[in-house]
N, C-alpha and C positions, 0 to 999 in steps of 0.2 A: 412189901418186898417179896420177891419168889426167893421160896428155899430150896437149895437143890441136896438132893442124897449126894455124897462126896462118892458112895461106890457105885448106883447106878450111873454117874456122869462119868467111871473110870470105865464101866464095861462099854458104854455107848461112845467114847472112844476109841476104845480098840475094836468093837465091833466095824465104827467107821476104817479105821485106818487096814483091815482084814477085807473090805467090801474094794478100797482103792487100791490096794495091792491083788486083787484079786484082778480087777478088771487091767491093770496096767503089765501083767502077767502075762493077757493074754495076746497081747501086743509081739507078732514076729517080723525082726528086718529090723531095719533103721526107723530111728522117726523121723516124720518130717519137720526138715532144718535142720537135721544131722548129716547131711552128705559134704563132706570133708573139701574144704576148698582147693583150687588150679591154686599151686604153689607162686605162678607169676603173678596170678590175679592177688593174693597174700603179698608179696614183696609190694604191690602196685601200693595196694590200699594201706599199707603201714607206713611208704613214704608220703602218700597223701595226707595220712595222718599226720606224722610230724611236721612235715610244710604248714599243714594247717594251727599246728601247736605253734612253733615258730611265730607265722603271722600274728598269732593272737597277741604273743607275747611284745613283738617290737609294736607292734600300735595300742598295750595299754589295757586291753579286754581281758587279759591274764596277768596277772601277776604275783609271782614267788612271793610267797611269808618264808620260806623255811626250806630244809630237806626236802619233807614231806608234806609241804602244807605249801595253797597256792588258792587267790579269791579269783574268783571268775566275775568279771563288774557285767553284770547286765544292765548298768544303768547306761551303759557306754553305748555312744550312737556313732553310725557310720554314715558318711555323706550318701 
């Protein structure tokens, strides 16, 4: 079995985590995937969504346990 030093594996952690913050520093502007969505486009796809929710649920592919708890059946086939 490898034995590792408990403080060389502490410094070579932060070394790492000092090398990623370094390079993600250097990073100016937005990132890409970060440009803030068309508010319409947002209203569109959240009613999509729930439509989609909806549907799952009246035909069975979803269904509530609880509050917060709901099994999603993937065994469930569609014609």
């Amino acid at each position: 079995m490898k034995t590792v030093d408990y403080q060389d594996w502490k410094r070579e952690i932060a070394r790492r985590q000092r090398r990623i913050l370094a390079v993600e520093s250097k990073f100016q502007g937005r990132a890409p995937g970060r440009r803030p969505r068309d508010p319409e486009k947002e209203k569109l796809l959240a009613r999509l969504d729930k439509a989609r929710f909806e549907r799952y649920l009246k035909s069975g592919k979803i269904v509530i346990l609880g509050p917060r708890r709901w099994k999603w059946r993937i065994d469930f086939r569609t014609p």
